[in-house]
mmCIF file of the N, C-alpha and C atoms, coordinates in Angstrom:
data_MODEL
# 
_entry.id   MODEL 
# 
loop_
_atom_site.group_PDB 
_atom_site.id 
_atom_site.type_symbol 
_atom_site.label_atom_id 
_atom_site.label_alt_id 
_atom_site.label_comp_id 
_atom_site.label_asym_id 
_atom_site.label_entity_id 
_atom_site.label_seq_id 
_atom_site.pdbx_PDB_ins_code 
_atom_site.Cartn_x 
_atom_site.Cartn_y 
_atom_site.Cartn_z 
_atom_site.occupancy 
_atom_site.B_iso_or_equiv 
_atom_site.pdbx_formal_charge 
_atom_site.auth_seq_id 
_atom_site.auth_comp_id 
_atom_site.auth_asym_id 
_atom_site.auth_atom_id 
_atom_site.pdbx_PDB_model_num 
ATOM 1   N N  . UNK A 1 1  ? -7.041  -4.019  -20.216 1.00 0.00 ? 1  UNK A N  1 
ATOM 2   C CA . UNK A 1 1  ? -5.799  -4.344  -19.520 1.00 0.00 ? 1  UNK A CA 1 
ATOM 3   C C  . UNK A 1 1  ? -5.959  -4.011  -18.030 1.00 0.00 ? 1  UNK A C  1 
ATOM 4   N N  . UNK A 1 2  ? -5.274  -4.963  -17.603 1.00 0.00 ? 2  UNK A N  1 
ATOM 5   C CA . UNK A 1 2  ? -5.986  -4.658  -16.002 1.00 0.00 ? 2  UNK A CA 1 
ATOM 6   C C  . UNK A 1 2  ? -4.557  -4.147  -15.741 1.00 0.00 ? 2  UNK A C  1 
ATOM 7   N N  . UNK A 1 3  ? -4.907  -3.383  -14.682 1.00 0.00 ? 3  UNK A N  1 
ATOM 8   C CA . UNK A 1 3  ? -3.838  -2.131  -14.153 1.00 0.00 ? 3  UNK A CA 1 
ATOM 9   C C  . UNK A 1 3  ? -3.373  -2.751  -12.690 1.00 0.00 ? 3  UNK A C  1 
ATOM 10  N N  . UNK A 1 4  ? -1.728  -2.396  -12.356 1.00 0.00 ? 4  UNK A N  1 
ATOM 11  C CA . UNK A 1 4  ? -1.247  -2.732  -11.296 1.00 0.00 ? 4  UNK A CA 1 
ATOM 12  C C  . UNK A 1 4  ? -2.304  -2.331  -9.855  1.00 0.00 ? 4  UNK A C  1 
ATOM 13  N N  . UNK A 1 5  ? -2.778  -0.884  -9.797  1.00 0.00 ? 5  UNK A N  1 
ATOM 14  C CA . UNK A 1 5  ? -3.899  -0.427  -8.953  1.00 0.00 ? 5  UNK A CA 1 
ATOM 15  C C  . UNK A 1 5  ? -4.872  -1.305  -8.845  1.00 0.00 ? 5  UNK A C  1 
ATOM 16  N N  . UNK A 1 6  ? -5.517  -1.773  -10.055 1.00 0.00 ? 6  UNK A N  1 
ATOM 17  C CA . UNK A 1 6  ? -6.856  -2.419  -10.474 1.00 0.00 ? 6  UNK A CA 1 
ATOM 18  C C  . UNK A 1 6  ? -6.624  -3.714  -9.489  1.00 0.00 ? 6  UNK A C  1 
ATOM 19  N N  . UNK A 1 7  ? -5.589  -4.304  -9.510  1.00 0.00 ? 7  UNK A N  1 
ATOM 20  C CA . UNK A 1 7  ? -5.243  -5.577  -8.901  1.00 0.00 ? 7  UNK A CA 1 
ATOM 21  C C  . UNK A 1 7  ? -5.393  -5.219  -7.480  1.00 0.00 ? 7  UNK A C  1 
ATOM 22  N N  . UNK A 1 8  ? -4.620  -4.189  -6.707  1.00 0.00 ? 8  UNK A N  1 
ATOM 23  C CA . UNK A 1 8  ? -3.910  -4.131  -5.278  1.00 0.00 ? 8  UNK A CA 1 
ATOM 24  C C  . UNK A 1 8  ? -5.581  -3.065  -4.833  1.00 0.00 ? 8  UNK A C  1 
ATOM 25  N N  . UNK A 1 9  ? -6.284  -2.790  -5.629  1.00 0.00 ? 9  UNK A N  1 
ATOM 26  C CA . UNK A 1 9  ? -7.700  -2.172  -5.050  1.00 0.00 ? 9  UNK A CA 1 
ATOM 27  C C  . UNK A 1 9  ? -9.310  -3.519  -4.746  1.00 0.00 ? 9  UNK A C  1 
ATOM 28  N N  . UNK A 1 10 ? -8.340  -4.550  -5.831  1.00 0.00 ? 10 UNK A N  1 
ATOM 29  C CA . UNK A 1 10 ? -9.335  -5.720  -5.340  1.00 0.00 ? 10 UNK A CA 1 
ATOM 30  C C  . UNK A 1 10 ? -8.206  -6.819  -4.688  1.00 0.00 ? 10 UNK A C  1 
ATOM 31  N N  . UNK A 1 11 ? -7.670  -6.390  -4.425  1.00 0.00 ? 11 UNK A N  1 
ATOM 32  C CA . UNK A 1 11 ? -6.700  -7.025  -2.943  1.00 0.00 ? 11 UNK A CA 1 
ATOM 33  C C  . UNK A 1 11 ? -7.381  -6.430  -1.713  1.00 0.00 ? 11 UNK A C  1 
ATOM 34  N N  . UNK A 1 12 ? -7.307  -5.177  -1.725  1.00 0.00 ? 12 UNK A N  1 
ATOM 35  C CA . UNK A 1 12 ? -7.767  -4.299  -0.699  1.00 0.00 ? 12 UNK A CA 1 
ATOM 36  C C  . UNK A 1 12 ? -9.478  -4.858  -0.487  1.00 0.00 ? 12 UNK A C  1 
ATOM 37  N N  . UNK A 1 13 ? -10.151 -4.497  -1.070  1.00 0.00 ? 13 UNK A N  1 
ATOM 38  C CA . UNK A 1 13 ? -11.740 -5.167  -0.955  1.00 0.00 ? 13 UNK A CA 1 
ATOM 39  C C  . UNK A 1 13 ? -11.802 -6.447  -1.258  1.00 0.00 ? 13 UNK A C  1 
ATOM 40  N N  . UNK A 1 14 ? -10.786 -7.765  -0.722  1.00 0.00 ? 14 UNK A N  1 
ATOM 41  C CA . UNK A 1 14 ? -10.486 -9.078  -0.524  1.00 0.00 ? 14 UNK A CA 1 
ATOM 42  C C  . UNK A 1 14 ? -10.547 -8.918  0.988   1.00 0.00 ? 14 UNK A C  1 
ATOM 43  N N  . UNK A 1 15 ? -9.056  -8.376  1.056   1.00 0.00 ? 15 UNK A N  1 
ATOM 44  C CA . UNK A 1 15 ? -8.828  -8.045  2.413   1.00 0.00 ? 15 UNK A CA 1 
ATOM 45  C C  . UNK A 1 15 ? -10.105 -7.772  3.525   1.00 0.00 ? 15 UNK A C  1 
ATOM 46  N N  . UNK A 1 16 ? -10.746 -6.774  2.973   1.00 0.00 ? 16 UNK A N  1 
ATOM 47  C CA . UNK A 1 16 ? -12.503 -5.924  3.794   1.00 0.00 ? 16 UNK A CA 1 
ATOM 48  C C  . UNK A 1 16 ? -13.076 -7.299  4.123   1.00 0.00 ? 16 UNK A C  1 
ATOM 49  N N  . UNK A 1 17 ? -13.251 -8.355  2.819   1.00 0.00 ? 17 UNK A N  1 
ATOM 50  C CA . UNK A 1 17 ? -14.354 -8.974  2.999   1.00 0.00 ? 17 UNK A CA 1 
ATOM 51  C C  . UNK A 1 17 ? -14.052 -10.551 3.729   1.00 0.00 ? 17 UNK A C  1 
ATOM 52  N N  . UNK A 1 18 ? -12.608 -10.537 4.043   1.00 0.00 ? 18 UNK A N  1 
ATOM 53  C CA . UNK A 1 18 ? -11.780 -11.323 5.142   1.00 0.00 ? 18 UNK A CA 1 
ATOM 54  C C  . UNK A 1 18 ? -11.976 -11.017 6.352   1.00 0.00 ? 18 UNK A C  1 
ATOM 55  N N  . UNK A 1 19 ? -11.822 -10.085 6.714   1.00 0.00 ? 19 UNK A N  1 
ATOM 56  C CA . UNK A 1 19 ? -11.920 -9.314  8.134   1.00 0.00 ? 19 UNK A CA 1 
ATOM 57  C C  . UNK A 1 19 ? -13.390 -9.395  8.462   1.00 0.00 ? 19 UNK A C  1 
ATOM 58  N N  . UNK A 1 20 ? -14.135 -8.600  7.906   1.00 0.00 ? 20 UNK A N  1 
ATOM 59  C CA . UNK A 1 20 ? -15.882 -8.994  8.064   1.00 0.00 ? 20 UNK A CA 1 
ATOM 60  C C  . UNK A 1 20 ? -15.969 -10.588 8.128   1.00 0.00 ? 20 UNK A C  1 
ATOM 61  N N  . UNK A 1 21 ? -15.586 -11.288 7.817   1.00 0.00 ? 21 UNK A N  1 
ATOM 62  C CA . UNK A 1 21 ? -15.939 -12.666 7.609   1.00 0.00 ? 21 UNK A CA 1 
ATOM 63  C C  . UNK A 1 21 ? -15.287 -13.495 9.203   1.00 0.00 ? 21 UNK A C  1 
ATOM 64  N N  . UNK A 1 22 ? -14.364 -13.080 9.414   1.00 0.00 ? 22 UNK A N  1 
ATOM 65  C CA . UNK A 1 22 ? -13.540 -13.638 10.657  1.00 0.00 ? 22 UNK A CA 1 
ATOM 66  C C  . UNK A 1 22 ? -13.688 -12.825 11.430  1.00 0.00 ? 22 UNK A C  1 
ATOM 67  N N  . UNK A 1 23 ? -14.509 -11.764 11.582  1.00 0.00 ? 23 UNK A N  1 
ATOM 68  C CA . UNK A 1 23 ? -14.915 -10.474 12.987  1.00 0.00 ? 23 UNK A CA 1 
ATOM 69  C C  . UNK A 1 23 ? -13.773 -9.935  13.156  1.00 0.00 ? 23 UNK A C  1 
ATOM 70  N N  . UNK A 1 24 ? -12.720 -9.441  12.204  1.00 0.00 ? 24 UNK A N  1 
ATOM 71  C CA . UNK A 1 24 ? -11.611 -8.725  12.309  1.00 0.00 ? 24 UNK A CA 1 
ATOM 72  C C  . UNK A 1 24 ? -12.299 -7.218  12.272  1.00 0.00 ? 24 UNK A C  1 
ATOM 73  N N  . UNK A 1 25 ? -11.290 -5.708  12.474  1.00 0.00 ? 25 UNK A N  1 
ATOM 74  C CA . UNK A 1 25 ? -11.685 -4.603  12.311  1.00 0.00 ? 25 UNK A CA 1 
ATOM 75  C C  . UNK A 1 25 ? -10.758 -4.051  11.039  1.00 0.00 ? 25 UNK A C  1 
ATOM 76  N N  . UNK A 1 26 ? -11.186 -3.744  10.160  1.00 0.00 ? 26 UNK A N  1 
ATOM 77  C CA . UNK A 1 26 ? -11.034 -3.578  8.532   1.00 0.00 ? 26 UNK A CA 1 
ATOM 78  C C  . UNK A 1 26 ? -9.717  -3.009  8.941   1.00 0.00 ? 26 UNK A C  1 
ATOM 79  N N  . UNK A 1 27 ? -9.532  -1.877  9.397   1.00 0.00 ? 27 UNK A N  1 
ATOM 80  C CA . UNK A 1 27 ? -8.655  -0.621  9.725   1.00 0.00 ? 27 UNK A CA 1 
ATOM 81  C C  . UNK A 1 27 ? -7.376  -1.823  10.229  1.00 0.00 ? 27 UNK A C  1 
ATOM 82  N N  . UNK A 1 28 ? -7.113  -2.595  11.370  1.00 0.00 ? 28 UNK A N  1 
ATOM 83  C CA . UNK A 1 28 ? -6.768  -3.527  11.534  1.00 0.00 ? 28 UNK A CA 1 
ATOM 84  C C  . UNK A 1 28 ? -5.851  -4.360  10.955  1.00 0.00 ? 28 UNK A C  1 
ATOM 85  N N  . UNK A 1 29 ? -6.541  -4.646  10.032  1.00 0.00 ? 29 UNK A N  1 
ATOM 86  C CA . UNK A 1 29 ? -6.300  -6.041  8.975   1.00 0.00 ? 29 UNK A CA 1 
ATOM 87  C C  . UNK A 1 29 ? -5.638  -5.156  7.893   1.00 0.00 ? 29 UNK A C  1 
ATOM 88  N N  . UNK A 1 30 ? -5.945  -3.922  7.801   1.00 0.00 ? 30 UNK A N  1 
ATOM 89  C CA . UNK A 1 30 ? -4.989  -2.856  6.955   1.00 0.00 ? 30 UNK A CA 1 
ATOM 90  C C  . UNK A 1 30 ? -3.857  -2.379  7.341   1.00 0.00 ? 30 UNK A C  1 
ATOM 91  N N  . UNK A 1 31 ? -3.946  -2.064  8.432   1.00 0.00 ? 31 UNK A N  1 
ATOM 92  C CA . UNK A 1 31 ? -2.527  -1.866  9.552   1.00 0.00 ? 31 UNK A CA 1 
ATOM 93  C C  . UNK A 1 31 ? -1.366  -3.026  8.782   1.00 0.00 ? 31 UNK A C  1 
ATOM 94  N N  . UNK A 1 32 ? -2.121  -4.215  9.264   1.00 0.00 ? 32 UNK A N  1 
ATOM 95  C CA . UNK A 1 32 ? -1.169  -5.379  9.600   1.00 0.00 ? 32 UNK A CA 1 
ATOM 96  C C  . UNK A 1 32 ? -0.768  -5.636  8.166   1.00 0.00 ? 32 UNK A C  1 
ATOM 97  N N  . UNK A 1 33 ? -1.169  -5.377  6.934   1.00 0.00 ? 33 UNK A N  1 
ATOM 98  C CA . UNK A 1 33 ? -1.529  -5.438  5.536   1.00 0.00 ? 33 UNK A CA 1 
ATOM 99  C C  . UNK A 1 33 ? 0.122   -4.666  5.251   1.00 0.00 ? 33 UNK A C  1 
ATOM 100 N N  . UNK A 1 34 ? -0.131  -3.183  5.601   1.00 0.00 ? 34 UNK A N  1 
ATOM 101 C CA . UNK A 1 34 ? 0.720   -2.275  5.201   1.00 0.00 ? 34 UNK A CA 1 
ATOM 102 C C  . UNK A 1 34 ? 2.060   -2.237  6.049   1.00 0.00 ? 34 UNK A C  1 
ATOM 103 N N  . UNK A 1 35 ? 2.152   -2.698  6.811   1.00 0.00 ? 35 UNK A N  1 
ATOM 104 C CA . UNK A 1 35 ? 3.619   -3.223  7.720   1.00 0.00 ? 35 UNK A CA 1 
ATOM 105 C C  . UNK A 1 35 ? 4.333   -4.149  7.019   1.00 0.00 ? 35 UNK A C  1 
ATOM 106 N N  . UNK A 1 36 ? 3.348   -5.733  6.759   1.00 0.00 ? 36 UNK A N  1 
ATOM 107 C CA . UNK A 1 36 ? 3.883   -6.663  6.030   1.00 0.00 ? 36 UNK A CA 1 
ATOM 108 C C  . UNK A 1 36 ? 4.096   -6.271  4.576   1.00 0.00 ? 36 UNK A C  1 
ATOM 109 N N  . UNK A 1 37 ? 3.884   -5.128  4.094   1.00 0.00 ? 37 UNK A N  1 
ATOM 110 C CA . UNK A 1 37 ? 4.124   -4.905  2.874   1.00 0.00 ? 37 UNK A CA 1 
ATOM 111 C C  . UNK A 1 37 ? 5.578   -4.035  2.308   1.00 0.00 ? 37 UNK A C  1 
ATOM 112 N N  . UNK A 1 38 ? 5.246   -2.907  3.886   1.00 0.00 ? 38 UNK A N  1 
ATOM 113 C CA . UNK A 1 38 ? 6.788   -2.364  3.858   1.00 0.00 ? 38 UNK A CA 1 
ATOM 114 C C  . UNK A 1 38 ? 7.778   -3.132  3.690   1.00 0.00 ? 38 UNK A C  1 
ATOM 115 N N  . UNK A 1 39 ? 7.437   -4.139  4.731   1.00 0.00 ? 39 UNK A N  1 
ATOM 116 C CA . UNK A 1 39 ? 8.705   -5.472  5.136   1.00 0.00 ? 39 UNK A CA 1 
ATOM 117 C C  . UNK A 1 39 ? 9.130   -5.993  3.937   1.00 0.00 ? 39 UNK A C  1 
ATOM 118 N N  . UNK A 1 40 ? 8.387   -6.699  2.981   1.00 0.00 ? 40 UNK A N  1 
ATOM 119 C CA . UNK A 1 40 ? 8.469   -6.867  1.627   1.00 0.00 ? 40 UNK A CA 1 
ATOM 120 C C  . UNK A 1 40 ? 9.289   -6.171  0.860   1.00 0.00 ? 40 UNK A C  1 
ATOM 121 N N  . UNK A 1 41 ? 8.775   -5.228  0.635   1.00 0.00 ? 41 UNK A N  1 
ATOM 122 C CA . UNK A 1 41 ? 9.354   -4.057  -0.390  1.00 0.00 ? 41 UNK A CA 1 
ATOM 123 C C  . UNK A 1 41 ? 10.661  -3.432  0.219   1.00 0.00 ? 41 UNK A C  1 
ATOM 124 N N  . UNK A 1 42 ? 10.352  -3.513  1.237   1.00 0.00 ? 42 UNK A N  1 
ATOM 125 C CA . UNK A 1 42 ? 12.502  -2.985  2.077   1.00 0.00 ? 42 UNK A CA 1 
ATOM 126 C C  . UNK A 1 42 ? 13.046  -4.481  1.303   1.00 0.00 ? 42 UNK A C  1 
ATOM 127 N N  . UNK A 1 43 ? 12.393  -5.595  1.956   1.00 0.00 ? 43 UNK A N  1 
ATOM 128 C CA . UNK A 1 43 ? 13.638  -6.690  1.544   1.00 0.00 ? 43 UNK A CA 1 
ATOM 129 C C  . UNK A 1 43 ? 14.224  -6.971  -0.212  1.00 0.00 ? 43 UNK A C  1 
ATOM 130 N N  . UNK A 1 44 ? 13.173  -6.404  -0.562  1.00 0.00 ? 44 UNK A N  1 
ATOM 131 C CA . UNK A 1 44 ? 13.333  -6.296  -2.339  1.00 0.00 ? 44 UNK A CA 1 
ATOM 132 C C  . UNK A 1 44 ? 14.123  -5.127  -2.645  1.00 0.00 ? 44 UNK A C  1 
ATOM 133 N N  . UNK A 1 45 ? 13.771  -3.952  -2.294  1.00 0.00 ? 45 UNK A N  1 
ATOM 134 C CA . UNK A 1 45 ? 14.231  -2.786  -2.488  1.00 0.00 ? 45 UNK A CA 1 
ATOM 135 C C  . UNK A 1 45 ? 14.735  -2.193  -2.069  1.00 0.00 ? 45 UNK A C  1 
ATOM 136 N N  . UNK A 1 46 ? 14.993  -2.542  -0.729  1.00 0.00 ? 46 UNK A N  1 
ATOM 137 C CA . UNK A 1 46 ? 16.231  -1.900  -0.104  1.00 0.00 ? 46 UNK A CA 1 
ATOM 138 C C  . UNK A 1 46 ? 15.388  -0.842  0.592   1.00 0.00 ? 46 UNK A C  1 
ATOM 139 N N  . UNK A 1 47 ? 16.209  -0.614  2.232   1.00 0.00 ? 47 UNK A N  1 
ATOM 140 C CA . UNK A 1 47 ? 15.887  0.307   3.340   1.00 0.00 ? 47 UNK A CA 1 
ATOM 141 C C  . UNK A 1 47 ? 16.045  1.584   2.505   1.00 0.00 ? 47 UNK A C  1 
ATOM 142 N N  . UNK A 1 48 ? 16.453  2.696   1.632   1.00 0.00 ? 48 UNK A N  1 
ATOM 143 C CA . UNK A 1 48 ? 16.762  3.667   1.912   1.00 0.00 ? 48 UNK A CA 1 
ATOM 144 C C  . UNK A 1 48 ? 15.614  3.870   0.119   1.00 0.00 ? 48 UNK A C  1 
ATOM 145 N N  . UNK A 1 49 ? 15.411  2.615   -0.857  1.00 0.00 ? 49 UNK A N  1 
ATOM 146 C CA . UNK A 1 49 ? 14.426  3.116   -1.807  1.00 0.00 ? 49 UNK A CA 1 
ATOM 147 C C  . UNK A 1 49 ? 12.820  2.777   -0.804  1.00 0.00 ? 49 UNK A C  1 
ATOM 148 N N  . UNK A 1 50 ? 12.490  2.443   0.367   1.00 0.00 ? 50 UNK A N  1 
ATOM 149 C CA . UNK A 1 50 ? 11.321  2.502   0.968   1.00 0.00 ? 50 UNK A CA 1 
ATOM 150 C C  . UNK A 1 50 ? 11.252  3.672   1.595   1.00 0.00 ? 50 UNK A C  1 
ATOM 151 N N  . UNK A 1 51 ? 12.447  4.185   2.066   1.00 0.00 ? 51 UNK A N  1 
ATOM 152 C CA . UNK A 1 51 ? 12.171  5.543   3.118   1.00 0.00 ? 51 UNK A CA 1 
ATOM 153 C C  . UNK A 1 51 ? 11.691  6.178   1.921   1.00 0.00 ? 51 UNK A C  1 
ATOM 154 N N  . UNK A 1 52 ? 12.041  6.640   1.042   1.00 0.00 ? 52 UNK A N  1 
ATOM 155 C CA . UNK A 1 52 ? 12.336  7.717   -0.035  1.00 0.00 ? 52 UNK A CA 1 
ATOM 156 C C  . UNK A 1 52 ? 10.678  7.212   -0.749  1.00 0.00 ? 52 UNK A C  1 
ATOM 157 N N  . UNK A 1 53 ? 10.009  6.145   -1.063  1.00 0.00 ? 53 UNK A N  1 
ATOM 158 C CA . UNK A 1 53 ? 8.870   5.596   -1.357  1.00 0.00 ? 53 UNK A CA 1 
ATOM 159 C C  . UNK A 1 53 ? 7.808   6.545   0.212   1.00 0.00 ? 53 UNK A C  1 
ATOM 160 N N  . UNK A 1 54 ? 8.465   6.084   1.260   1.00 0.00 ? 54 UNK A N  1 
ATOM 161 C CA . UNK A 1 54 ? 7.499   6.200   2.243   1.00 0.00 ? 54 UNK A CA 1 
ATOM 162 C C  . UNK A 1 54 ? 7.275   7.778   2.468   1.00 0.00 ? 54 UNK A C  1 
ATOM 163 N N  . UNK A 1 55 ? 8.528   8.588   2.568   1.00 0.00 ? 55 UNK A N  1 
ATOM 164 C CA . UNK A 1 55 ? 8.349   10.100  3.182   1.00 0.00 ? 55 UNK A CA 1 
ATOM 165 C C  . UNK A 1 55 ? 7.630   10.377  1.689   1.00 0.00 ? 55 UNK A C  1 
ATOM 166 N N  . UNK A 1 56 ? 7.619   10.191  0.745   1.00 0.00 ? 56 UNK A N  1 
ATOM 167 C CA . UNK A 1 56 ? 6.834   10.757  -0.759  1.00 0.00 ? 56 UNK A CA 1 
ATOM 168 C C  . UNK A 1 56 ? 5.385   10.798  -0.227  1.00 0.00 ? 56 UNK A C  1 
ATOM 169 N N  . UNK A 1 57 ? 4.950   9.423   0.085   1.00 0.00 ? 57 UNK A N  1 
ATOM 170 C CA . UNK A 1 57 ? 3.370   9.237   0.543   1.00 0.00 ? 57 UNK A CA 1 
ATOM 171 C C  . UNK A 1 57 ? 3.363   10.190  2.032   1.00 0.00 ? 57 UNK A C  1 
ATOM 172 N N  . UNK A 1 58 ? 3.922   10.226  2.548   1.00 0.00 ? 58 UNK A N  1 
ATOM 173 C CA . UNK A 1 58 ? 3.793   10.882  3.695   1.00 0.00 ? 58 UNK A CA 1 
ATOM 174 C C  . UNK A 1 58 ? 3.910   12.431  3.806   1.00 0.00 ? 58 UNK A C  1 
ATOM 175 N N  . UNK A 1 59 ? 4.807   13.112  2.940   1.00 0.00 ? 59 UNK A N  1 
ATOM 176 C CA . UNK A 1 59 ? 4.462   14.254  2.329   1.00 0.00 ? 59 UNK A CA 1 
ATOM 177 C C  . UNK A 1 59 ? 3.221   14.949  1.274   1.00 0.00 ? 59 UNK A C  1 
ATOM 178 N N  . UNK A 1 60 ? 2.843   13.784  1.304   1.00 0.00 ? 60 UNK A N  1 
ATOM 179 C CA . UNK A 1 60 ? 1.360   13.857  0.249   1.00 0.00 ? 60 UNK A CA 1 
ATOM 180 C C  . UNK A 1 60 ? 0.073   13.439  1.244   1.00 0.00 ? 60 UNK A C  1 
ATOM 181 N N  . UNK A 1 61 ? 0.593   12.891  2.310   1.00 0.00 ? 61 UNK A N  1 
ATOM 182 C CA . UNK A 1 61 ? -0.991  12.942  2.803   1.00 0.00 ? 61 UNK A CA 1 
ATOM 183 C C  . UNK A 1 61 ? -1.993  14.176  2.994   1.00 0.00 ? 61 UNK A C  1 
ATOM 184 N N  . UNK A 1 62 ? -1.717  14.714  3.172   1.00 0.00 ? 62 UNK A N  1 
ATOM 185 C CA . UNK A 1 62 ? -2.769  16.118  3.701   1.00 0.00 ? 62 UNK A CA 1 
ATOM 186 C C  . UNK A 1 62 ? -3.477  16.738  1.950   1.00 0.00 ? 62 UNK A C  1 
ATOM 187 N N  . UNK A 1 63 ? -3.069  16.402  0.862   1.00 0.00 ? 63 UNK A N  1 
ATOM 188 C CA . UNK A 1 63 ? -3.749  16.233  -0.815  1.00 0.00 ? 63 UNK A CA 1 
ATOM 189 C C  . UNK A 1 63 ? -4.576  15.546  -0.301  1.00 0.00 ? 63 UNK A C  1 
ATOM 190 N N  . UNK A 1 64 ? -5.533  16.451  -1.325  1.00 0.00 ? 64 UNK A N  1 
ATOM 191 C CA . UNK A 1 64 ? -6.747  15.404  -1.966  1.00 0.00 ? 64 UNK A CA 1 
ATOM 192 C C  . UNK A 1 64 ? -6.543  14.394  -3.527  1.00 0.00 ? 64 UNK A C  1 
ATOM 193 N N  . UNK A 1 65 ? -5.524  14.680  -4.030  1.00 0.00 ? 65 UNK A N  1 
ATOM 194 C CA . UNK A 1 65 ? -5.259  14.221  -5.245  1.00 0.00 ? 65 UNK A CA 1 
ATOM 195 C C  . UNK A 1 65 ? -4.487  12.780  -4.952  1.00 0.00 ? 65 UNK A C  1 
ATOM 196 N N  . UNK A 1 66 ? -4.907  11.840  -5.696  1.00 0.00 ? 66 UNK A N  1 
ATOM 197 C CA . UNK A 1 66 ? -4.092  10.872  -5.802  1.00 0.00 ? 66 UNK A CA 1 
ATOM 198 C C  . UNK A 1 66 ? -3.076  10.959  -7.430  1.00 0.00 ? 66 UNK A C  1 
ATOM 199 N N  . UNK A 1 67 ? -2.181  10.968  -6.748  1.00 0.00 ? 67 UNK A N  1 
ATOM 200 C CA . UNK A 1 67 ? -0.646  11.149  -7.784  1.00 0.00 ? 67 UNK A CA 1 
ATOM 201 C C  . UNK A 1 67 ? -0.281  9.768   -8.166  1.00 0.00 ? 67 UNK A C  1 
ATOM 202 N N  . UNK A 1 68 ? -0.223  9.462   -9.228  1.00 0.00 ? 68 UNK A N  1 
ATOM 203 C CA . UNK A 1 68 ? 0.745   8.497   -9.489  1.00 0.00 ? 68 UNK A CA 1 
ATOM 204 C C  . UNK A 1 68 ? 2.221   8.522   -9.966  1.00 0.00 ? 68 UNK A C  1 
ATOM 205 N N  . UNK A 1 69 ? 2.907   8.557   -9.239  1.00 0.00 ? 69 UNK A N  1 
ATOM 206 C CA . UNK A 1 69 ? 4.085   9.130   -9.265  1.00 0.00 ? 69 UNK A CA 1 
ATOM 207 C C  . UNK A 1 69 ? 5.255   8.428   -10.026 1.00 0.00 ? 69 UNK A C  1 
ATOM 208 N N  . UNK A 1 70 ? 6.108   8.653   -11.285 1.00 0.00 ? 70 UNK A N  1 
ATOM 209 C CA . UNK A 1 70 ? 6.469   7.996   -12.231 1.00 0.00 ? 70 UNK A CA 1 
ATOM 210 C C  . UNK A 1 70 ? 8.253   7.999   -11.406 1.00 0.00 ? 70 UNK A C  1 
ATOM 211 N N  . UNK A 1 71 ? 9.038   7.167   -12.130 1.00 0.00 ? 71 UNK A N  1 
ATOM 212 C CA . UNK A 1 71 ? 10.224  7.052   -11.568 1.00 0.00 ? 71 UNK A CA 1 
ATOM 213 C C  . UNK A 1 71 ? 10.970  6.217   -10.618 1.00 0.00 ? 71 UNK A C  1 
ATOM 214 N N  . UNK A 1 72 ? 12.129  5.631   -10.392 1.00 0.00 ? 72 UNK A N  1 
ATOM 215 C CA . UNK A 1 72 ? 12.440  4.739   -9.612  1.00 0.00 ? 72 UNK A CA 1 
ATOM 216 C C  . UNK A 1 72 ? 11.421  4.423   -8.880  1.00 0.00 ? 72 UNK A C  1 
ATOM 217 N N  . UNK A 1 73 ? 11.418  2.968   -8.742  1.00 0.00 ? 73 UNK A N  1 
ATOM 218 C CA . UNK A 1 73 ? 10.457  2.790   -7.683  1.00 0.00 ? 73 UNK A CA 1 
ATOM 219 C C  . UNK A 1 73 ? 9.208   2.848   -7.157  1.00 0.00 ? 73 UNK A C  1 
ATOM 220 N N  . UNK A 1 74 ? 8.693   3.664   -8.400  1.00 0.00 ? 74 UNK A N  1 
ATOM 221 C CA . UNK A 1 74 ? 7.458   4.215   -8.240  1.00 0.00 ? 74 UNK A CA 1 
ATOM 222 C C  . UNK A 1 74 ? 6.342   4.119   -9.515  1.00 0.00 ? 74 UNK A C  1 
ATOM 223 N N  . UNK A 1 75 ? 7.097   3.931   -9.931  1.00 0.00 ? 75 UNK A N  1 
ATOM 224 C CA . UNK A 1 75 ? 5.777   3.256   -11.911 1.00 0.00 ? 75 UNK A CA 1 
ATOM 225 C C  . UNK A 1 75 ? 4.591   2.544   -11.606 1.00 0.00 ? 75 UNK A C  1 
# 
């Protein structure tokens, strides 16, 4: 069974091998990736379930653990 991750990690190494291909800078093309994605997910989910999505990841950056974090919004 292929996993929601499994999908959005060979999105991500799609993405790599787009940017290499058109002389983009990976980091870049990830930037612009994760903006248009917020944008998305606010318009689906609403401004205040993205903050609450976003300060979670952002309180977790400085872990080494990747969490998968169960619950609204987050499965």
């Amino acid at each position: 069974m292929t996993t929601k991750y499994a999908i959005a990690r060979e999105l991500i190494d799609q993405l790599h091998q787009y940017a290499d291909s058109n002389g983009l800078d990976k980091t870049d093309v990830e930037e612009a990736t994760l903006i248009l994605l917020i944008q998305a997910l606010k318009n689906s989910r609403g401004s205040e379930s993205m903050r609450g999505l976003l300060q979670y990841e952002i309180d977790n950056l400085g872990t080494s653990v990747f969490e998968i974090q169960r619950g609204s919004g987050h499965s």
